[in-house]
N, CA and C atoms of all chains as a GROMACS GRO file, in nm:
protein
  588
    1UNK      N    1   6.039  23.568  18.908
    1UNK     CA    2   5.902  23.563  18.958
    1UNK      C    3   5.806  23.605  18.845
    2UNK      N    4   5.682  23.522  18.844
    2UNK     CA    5   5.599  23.577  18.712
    2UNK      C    6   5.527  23.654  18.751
    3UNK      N    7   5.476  23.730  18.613
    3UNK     CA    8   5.386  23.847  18.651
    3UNK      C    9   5.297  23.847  18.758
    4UNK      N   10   5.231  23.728  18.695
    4UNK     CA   11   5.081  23.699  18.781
    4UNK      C   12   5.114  23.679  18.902
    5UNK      N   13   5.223  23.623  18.947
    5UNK     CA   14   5.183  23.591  19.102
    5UNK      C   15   5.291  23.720  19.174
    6UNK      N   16   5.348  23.804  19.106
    6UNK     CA   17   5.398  23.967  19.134
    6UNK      C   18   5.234  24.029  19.156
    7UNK      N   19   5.133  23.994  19.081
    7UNK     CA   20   5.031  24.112  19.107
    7UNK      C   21   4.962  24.076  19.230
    8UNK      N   22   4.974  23.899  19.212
    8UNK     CA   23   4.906  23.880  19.336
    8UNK      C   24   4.965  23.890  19.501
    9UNK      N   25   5.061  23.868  19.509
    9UNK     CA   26   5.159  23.896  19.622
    9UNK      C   27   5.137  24.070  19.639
   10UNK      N   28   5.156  24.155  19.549
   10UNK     CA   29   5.158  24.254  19.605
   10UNK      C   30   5.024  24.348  19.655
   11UNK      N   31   4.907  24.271  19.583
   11UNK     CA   32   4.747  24.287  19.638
   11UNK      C   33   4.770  24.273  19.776
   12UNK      N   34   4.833  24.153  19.837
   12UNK     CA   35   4.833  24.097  19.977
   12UNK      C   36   4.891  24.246  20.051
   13UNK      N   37   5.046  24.262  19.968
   13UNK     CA   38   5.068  24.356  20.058
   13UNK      C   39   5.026  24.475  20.060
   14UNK      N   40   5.007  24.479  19.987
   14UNK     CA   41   4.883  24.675  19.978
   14UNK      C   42   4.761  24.701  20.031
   15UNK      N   43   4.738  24.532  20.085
   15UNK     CA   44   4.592  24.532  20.245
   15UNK      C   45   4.656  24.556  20.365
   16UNK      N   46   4.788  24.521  20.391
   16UNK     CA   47   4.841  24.554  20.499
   16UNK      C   48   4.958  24.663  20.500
   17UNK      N   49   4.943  24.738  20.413
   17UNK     CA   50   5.057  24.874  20.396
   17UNK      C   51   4.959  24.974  20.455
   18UNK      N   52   4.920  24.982  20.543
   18UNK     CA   53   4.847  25.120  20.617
   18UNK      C   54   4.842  25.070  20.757
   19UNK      N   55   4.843  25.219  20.793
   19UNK     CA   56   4.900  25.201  20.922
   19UNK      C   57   4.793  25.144  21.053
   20UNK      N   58   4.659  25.182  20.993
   20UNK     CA   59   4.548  25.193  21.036
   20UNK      C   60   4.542  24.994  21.066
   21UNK      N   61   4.542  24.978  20.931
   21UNK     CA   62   4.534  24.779  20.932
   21UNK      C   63   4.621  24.734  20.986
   22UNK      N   64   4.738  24.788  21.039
   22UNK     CA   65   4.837  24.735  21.090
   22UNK      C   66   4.840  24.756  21.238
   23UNK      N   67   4.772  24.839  21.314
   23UNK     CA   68   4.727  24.860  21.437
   23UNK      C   69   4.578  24.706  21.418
   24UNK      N   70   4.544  24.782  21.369
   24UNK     CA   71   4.394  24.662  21.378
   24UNK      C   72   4.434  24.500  21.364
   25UNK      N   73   4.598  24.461  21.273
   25UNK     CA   74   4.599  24.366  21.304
   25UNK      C   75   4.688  24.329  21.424
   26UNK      N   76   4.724  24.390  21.452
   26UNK     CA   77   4.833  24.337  21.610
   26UNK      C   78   4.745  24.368  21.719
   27UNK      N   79   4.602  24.450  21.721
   27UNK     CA   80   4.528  24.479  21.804
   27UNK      C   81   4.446  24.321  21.813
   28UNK      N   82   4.450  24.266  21.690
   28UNK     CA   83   4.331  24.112  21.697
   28UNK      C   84   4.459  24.020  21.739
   29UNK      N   85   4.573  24.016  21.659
   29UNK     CA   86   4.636  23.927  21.728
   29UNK      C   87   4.737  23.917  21.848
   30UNK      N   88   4.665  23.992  21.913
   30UNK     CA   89   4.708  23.988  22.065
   30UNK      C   90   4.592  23.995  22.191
   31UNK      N   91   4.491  24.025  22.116
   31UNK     CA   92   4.344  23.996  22.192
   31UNK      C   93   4.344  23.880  22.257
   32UNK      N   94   4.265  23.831  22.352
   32UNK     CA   95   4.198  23.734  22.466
   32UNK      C   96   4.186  23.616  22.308
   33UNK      N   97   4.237  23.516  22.296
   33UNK     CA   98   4.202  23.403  22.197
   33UNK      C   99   4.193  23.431  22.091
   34UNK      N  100   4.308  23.546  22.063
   34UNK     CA  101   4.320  23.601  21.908
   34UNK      C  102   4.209  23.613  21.863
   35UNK      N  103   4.088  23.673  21.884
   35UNK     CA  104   3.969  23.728  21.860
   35UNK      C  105   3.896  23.882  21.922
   36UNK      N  106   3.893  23.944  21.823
   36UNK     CA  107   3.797  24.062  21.858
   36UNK      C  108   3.684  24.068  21.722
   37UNK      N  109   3.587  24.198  21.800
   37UNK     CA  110   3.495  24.221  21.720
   37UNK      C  111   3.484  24.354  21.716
   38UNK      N  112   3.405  24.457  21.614
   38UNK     CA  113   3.459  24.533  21.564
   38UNK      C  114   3.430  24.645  21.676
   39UNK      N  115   3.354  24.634  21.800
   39UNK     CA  116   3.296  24.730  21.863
   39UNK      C  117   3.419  24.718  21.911
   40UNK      N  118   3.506  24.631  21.950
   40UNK     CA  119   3.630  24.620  22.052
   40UNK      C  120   3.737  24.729  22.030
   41UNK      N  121   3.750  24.652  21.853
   41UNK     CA  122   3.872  24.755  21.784
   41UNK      C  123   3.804  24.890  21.775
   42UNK      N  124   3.694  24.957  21.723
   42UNK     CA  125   3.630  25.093  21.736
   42UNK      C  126   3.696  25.169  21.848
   43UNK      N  127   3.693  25.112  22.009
   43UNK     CA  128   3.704  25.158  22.146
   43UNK      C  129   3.830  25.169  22.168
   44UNK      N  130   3.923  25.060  22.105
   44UNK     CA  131   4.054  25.084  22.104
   44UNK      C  132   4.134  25.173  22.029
   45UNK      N  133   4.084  25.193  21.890
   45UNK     CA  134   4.162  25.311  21.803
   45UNK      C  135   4.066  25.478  21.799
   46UNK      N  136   4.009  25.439  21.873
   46UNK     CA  137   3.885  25.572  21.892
   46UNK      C  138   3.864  25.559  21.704
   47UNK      N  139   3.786  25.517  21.618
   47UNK     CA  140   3.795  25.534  21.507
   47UNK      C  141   3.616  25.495  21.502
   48UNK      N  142   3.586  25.510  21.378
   48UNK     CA  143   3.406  25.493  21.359
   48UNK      C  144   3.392  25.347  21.326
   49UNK      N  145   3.275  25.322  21.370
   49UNK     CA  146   3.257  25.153  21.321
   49UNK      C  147   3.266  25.165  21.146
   50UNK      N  148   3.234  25.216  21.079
   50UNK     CA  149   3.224  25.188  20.926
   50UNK      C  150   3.369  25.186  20.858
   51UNK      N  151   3.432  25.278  20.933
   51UNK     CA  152   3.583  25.287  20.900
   51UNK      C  153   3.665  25.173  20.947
   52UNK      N  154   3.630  25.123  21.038
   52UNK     CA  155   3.684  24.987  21.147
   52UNK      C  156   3.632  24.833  20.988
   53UNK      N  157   3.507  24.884  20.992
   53UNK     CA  158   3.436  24.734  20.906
   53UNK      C  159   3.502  24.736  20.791
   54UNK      N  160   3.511  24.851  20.672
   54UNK     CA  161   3.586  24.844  20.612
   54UNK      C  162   3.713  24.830  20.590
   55UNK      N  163   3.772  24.909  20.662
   55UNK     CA  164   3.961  24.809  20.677
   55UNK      C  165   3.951  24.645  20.707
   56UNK      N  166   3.859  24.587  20.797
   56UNK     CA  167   3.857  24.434  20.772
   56UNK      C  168   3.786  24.373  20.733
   57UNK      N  169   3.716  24.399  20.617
   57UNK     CA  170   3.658  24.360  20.517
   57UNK      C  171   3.793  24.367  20.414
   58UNK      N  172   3.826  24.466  20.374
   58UNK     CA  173   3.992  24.436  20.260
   58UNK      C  174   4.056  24.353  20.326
   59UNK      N  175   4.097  24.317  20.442
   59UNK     CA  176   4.181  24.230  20.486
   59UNK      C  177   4.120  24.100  20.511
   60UNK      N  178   4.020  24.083  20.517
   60UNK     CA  179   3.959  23.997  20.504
   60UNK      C  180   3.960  23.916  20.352
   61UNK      N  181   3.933  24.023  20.252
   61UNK     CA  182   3.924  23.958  20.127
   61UNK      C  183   4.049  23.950  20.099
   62UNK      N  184   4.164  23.992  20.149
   62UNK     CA  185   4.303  23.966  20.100
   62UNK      C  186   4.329  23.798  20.144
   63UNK      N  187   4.276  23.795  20.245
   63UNK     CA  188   4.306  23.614  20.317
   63UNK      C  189   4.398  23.629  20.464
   64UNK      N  190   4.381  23.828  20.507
   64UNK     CA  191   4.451  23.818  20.601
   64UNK      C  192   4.380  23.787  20.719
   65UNK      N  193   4.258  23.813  20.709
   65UNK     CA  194   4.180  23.763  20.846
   65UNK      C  195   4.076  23.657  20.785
   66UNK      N  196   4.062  23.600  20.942
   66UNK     CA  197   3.873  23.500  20.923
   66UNK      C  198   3.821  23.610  21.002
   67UNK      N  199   3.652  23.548  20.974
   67UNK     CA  200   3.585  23.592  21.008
   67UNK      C  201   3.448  23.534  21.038
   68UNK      N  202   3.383  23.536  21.206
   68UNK     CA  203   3.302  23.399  21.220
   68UNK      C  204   3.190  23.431  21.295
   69UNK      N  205   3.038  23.470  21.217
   69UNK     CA  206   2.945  23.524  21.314
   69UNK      C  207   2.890  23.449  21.402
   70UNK      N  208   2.838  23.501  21.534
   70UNK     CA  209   2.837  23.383  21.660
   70UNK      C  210   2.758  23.495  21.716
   71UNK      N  211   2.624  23.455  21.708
   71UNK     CA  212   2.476  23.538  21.710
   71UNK      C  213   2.502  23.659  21.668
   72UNK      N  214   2.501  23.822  21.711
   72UNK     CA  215   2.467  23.902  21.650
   72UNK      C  216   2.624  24.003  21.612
   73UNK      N  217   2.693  23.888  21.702
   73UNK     CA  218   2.867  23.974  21.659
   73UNK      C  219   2.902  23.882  21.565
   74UNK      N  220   2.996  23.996  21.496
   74UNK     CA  221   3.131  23.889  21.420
   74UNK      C  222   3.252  23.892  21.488
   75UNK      N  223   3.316  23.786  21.506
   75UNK     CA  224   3.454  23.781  21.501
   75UNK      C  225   3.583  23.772  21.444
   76UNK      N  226   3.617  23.855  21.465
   76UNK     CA  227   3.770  23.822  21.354
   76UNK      C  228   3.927  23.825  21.406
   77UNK      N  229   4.001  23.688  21.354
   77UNK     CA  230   4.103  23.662  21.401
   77UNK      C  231   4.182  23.613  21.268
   78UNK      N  232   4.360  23.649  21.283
   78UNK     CA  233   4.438  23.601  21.202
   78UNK      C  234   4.439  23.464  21.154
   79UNK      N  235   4.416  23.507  20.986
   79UNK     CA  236   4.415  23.374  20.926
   79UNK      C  237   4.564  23.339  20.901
   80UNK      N  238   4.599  23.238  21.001
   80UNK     CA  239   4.738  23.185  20.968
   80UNK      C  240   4.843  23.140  20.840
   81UNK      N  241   4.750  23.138  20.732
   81UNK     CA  242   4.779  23.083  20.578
   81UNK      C  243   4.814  23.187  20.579
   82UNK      N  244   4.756  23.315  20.567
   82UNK     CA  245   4.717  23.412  20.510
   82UNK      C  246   4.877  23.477  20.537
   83UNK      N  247   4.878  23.526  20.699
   83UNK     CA  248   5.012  23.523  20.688
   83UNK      C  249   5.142  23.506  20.670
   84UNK      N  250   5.104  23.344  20.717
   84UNK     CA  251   5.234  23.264  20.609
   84UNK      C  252   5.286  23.298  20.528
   85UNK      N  253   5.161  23.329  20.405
   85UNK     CA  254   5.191  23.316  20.275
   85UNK      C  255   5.269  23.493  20.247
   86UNK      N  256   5.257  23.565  20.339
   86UNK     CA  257   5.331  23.662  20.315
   86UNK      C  258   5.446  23.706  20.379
   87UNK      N  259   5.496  23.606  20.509
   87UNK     CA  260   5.650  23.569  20.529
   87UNK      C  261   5.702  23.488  20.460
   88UNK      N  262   5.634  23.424  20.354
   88UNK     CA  263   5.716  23.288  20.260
   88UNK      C  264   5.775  23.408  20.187
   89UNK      N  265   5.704  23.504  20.113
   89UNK     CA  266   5.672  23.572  19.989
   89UNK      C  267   5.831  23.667  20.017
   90UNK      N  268   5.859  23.703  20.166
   90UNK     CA  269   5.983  23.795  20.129
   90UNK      C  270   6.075  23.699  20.202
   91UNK      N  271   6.049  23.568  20.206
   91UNK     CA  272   6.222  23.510  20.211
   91UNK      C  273   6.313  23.524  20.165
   92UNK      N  274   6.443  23.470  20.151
   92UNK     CA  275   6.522  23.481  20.050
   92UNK      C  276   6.508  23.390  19.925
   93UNK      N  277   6.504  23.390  19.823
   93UNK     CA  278   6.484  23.246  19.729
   93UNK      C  279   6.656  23.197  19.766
   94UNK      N  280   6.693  23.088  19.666
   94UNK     CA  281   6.787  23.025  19.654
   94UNK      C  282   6.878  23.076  19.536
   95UNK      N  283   7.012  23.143  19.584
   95UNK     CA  284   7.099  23.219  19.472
   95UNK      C  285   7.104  23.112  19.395
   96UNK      N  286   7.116  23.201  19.224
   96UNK     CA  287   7.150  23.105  19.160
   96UNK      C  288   7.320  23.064  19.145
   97UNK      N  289   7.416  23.091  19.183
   97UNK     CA  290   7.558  23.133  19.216
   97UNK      C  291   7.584  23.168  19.365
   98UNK      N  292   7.680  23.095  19.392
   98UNK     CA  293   7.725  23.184  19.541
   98UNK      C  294   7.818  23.294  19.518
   99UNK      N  295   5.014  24.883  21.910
   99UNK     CA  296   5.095  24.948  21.830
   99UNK      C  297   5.109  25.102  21.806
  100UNK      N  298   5.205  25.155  21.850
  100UNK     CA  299   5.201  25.314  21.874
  100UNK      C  300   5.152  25.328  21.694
  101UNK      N  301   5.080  25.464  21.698
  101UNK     CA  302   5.069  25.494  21.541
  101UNK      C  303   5.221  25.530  21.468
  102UNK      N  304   5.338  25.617  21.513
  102UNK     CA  305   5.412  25.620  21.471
  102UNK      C  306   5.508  25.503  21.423
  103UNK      N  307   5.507  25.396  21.511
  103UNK     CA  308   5.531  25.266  21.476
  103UNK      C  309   5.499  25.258  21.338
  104UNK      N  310   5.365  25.246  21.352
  104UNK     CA  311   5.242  25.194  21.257
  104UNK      C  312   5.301  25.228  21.102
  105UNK      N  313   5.315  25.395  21.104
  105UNK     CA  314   5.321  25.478  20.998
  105UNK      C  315   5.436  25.421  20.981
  106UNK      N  316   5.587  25.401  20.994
  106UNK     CA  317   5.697  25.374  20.976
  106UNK      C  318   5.695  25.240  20.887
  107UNK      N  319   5.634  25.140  20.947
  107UNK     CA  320   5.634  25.020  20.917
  107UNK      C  321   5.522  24.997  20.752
  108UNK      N  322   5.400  25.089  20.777
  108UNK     CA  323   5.354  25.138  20.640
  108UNK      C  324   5.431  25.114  20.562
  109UNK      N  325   5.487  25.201  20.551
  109UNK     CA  326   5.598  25.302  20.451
  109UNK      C  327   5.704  25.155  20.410
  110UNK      N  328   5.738  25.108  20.485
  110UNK     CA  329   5.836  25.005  20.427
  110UNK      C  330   5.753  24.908  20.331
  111UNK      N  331   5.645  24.836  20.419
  111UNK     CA  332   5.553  24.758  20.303
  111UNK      C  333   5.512  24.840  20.228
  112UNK      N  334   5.467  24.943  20.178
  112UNK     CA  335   5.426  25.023  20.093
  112UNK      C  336   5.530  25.038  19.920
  113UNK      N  337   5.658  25.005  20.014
  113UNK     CA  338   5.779  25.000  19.920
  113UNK      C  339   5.790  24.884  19.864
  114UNK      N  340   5.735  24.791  19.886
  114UNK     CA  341   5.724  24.652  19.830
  114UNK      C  342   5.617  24.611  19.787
  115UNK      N  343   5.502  24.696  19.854
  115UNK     CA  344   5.345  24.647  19.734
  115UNK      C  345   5.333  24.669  19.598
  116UNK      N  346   5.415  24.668  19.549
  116UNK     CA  347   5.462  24.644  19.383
  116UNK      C  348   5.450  24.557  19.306
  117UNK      N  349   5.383  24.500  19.248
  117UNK     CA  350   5.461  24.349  19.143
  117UNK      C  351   5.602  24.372  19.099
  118UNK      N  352   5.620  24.516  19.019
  118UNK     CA  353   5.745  24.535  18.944
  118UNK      C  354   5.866  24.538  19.080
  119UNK      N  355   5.828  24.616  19.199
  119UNK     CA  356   5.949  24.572  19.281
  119UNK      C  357   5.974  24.491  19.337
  120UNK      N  358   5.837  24.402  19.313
  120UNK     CA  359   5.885  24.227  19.403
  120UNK      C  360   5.982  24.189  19.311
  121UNK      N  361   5.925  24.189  19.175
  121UNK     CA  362   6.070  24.121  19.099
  121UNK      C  363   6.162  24.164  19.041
  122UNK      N  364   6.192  24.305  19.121
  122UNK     CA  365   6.341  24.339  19.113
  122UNK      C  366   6.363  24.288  19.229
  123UNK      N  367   6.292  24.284  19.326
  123UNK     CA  368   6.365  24.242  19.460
  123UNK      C  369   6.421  24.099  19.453
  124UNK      N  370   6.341  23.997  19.377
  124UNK     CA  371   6.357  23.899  19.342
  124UNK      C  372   6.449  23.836  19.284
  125UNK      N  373   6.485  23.900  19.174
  125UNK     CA  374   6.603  23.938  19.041
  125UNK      C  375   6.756  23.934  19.152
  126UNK      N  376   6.717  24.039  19.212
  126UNK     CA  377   6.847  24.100  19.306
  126UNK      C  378   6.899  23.993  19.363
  127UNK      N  379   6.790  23.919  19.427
  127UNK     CA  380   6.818  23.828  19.571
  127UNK      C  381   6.864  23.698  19.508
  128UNK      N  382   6.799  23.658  19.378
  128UNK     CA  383   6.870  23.517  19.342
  128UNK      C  384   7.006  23.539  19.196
  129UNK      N  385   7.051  23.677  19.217
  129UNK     CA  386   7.120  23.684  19.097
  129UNK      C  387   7.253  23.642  19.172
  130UNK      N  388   7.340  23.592  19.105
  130UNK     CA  389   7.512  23.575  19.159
  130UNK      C  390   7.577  23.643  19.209
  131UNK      N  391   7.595  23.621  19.371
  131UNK     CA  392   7.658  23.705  19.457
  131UNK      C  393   7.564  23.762  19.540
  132UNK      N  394   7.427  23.785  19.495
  132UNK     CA  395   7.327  23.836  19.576
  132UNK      C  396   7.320  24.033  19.484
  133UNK      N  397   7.377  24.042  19.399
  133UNK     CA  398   7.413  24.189  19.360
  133UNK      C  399   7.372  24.191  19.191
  134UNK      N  400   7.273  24.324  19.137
  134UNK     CA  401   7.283  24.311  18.997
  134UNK      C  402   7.285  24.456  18.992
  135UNK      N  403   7.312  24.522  18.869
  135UNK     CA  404   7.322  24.670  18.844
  135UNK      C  405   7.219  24.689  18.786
  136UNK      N  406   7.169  24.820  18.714
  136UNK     CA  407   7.044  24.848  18.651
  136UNK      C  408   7.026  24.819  18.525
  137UNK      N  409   7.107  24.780  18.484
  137UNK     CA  410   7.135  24.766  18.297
  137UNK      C  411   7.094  24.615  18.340
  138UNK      N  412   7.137  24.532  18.384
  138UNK     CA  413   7.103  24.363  18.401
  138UNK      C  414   6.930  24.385  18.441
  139UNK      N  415   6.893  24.461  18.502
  139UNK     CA  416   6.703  24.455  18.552
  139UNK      C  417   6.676  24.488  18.429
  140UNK      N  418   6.705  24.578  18.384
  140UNK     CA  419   6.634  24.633  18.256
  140UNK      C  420   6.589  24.554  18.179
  141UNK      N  421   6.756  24.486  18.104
  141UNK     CA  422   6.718  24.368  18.064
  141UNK      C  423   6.639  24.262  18.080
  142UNK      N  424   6.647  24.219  18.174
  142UNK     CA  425   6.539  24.107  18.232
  142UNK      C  426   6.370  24.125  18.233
  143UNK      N  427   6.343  24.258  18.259
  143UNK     CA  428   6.219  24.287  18.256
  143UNK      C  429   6.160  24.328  18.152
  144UNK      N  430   6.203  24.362  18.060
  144UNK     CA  431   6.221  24.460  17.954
  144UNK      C  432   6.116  24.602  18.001
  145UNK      N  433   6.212  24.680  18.075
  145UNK     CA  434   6.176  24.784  18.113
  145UNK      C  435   6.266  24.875  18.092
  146UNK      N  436   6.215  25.012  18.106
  146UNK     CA  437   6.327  25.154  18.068
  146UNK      C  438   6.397  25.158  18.148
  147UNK      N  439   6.492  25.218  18.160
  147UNK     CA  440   6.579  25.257  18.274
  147UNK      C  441   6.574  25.393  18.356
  148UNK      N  442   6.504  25.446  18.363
  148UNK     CA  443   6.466  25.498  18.415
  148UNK      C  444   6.372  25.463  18.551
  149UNK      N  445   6.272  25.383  18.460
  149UNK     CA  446   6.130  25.310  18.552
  149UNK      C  447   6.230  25.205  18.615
  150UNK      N  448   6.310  25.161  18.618
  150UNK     CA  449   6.414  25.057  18.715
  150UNK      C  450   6.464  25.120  18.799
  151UNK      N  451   6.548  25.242  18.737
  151UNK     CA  452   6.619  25.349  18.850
  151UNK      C  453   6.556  25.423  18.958
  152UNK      N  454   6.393  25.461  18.896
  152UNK     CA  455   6.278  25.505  19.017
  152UNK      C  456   6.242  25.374  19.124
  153UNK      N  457   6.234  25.292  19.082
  153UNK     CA  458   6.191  25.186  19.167
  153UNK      C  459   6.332  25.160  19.258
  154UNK      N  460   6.435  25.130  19.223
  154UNK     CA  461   6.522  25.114  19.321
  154UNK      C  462   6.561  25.179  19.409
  155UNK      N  463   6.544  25.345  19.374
  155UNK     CA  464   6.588  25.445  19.411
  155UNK      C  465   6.449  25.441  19.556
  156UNK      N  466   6.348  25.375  19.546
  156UNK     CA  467   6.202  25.404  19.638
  156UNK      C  468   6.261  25.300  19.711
  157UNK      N  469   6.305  25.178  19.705
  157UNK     CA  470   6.347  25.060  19.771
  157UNK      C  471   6.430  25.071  19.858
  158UNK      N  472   6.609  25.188  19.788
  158UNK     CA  473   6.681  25.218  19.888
  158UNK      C  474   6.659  25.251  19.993
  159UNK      N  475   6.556  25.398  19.948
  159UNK     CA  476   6.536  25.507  20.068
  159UNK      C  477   6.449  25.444  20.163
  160UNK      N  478   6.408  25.314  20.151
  160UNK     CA  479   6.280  25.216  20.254
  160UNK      C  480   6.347  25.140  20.292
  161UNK      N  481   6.506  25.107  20.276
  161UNK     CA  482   6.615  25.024  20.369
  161UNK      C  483   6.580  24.890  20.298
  162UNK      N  484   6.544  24.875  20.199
  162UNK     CA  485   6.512  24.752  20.155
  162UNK      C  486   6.632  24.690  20.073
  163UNK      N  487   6.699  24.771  20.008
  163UNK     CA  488   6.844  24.752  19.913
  163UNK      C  489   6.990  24.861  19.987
  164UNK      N  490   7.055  24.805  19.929
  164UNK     CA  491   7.189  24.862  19.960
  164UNK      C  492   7.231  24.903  19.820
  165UNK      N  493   7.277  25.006  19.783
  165UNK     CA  494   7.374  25.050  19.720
  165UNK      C  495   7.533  25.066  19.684
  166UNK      N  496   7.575  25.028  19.599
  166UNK     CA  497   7.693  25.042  19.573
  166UNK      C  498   7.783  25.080  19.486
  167UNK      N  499   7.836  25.218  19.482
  167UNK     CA  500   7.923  25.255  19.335
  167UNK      C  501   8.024  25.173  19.338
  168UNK      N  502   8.096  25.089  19.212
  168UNK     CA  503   8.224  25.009  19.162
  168UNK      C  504   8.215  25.077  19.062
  169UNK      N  505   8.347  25.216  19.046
  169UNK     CA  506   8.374  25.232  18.861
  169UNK      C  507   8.215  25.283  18.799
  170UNK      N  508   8.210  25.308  18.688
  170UNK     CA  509   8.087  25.311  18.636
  170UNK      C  510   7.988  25.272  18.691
  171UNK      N  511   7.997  25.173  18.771
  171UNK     CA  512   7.829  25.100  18.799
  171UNK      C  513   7.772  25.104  18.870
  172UNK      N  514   7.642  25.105  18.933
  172UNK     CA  515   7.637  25.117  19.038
  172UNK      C  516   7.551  24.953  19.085
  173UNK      N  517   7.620  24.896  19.174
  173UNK     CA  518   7.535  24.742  19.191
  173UNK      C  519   7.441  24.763  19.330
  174UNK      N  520   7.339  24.700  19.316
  174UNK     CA  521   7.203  24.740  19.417
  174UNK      C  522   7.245  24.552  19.475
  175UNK      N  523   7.190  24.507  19.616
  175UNK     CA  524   7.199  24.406  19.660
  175UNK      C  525   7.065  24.401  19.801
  176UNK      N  526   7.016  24.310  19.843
  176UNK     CA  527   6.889  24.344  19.927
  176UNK      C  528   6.993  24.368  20.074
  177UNK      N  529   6.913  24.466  20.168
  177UNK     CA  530   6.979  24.500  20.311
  177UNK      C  531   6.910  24.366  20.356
  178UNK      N  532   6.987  24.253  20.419
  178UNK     CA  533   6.929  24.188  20.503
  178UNK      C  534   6.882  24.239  20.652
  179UNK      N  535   6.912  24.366  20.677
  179UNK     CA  536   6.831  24.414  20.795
  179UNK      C  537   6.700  24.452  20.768
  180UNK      N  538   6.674  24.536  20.640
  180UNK     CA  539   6.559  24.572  20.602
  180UNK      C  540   6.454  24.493  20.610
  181UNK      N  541   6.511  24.367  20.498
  181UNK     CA  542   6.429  24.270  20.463
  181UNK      C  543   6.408  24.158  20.610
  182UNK      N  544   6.469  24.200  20.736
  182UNK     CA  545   6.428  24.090  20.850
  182UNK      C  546   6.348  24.173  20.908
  183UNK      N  547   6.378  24.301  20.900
  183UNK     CA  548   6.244  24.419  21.010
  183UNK      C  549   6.100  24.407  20.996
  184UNK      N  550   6.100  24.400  20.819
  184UNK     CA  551   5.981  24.366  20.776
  184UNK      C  552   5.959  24.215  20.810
  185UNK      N  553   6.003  24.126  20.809
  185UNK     CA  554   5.940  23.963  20.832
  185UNK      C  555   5.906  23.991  21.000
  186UNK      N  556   5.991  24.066  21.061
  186UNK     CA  557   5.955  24.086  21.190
  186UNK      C  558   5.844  24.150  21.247
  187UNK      N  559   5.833  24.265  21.161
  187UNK     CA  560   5.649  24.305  21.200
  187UNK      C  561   5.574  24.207  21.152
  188UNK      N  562   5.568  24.130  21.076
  188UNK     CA  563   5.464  24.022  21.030
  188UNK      C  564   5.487  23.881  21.125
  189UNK      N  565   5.570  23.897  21.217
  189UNK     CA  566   5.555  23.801  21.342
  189UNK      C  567   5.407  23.803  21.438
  190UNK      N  568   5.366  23.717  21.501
  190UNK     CA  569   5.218  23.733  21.554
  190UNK      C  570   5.299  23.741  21.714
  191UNK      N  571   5.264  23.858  21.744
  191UNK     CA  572   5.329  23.915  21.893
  191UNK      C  573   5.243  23.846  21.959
  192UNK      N  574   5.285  23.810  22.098
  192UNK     CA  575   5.290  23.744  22.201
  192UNK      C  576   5.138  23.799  22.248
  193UNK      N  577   5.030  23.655  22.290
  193UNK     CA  578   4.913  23.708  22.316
  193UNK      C  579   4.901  23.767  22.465
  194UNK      N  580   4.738  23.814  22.517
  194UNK     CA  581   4.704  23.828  22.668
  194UNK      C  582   4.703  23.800  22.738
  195UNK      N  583   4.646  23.670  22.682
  195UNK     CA  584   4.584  23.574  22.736
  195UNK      C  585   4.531  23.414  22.642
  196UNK      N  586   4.552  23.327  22.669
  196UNK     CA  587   4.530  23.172  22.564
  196UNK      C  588   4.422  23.159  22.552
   0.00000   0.00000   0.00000
């Protein structure tokens, strides 16, 4: 595996290595149409809105969530690539030898 | 997601948000037999042995590798339980509602 895409794979996973983002994401993807907004998740983890915006804002810029304003809320739900691309990432590759 | 969950499951991705341990993990998983010792990573990466032996040694204790003394050596190989627990929290659990 080359460097570059070692640094980038592991950016991905160091947005979702806390425990906090990892509640917040099984909290969106199990929501009513795989969508919440941040007042939702706030009420659910008892946590502060700024602390809530910022954890999905990094996950957001990682490519793990969208995010889609629809008048004065945002919404945010699992970006499916996003995940993908980080169950591809710990498959097994193909031995080179059996 | 209970927080203790949460924290547990951290801790394992946390052990893999690495570049350098994706591609030992990498190294490991497509080398012959599925098994390499620390003198073969070294090589490959051109890294100390030491900084190979810390990293594997963080991987074991996160269920991510298996260990094995043969004689002198000791050969590291990936736990396929480890490595399915983790693809398994990154499954999108079953929604509320459609």
């Amino acid at each position: 595996m080359e460097r570059a895409r070692a640094e980038r794979i592991a950016g991905v996973l160091k947005a979702i290595a806390d425990p906090t983002r990892l509640q917040l994401l099984h909290l969106i993807q199990s929501a009513p149409d795989g969508e919440a907004c941040v007042g939702d998740l706030t009420e659910r983890l008892g946590l502060r809105q700024p602390t809530v915006s910022h954890h999905l804002k990094t996950m957001t810029a990682a490519g793990l969530l969208a995010r889609e304003r629809r008048g004065t809320w945002v919404w945010y739900s699992v970006d499916p690539d996003g995940m993908e691309a980080v169950r591809e990432i710990l498959r097994a590759p193909a031995r080179t030898a059996s």
